[in-house]
N, C-alpha and C positions, 0 to 999 in steps of 0.2 A: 491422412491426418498424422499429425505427430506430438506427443507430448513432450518428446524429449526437451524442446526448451524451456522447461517448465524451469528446470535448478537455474539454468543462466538468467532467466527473466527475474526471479523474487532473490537472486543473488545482485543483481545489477537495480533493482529498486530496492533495496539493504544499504547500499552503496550510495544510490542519491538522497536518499532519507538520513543516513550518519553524516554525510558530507555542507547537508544543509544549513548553511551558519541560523535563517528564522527558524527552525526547526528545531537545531541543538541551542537557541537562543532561552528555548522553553521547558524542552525536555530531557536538556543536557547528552547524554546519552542512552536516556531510558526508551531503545527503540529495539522489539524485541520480533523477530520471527517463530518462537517460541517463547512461553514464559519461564524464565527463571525460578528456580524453588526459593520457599522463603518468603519473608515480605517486599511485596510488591512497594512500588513507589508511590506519592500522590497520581503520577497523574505519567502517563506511558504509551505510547504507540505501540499497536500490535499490526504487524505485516498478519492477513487471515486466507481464509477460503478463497477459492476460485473454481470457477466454471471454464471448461476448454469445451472449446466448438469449430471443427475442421471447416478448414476454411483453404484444401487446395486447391489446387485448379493444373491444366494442363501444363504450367509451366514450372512446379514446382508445391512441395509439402510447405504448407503453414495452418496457421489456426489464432482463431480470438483468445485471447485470456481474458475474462472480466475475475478483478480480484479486488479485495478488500484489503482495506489501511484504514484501523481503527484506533480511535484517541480517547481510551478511560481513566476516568479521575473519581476522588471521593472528595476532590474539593467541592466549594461549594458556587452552584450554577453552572453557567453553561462558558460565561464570557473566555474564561483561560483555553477551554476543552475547544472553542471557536475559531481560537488565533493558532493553537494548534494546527487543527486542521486545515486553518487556511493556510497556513505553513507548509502540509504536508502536499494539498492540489497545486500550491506555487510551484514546490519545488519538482512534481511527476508530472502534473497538466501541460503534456505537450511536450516534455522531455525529450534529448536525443540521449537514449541507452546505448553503450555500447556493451553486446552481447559476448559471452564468453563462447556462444556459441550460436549460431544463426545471426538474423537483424530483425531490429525493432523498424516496421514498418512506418508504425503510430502508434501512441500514446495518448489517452482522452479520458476526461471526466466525463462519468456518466451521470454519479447520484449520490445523493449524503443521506441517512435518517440521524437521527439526534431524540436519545430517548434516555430516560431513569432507569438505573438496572436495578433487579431485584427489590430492594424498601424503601428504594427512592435516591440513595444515600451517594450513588454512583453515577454516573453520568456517561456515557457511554453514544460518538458521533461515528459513525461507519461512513465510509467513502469509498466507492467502488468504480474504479479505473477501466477501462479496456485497453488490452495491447494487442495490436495486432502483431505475429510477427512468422518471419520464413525461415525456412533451416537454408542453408548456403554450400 
């Protein structure tokens, strides 16, 4: 197993997600792999967590990434927080990444929740991806 392509993979979905015209159509450029200090925006993609799972075999080191791309807003409902994210599986769902480092095998939606954070007041849709991919 290898982690190492962990910086080239959420480097290169940084990339298709700032690049994506329905994307920044919504969120202008509020798409963060970290949060910025200070006040937050309405409504902002956060690149999140991931799960890695070795996934070599005889001919060579790779591994699953399942990770999360999340779209919070304090607007109000879910409708903006929706096109977002359907924004966000348009432009990864099936992707051809190119790796700074290894290759992206595949790219897939797995799963969305969509839930009220904290007093309700937040809105908060998680999508979680899987990549496979090989070091080279």
């Amino acid at each position: 197993m290898t982690y190492a392509l962990s910086p080239a993979l959420q480097s290169a979905v940084y990339a298709e997600l700032v690049a994506d015209p329905g994307l920044t159509s919504i969120l202008g450029t509020d798409i963060y792999d970290a949060l910025p200090p200070g006040v937050l925006p309405s409504i902002y993609a956060l690149i999140g967590p991931e799960t890695v799972r070795d996934r070599s075999d005889m001919t060579g080191r790779g591994a699953d990434h399942d990770f999360t791309v999340s779209i919070v807003t304090d607007g109000a409902g879910f409708a903006t927080a929706k096109a977002a994210a359907g924004a966000v599986s348009d432009a990864l769902n099936g992707a051809d990444l190119g790796l700074s480092r290894g290759r992206l095998v595949g790219l897939r939606f797995v799963k969305a929740t969509a839930a009220r954070r904290g007093t309700g007041e937040q809105r908060q849709i998680t999508l979680t991806f899987r990549a496979r991919v090989e070091d080279s």
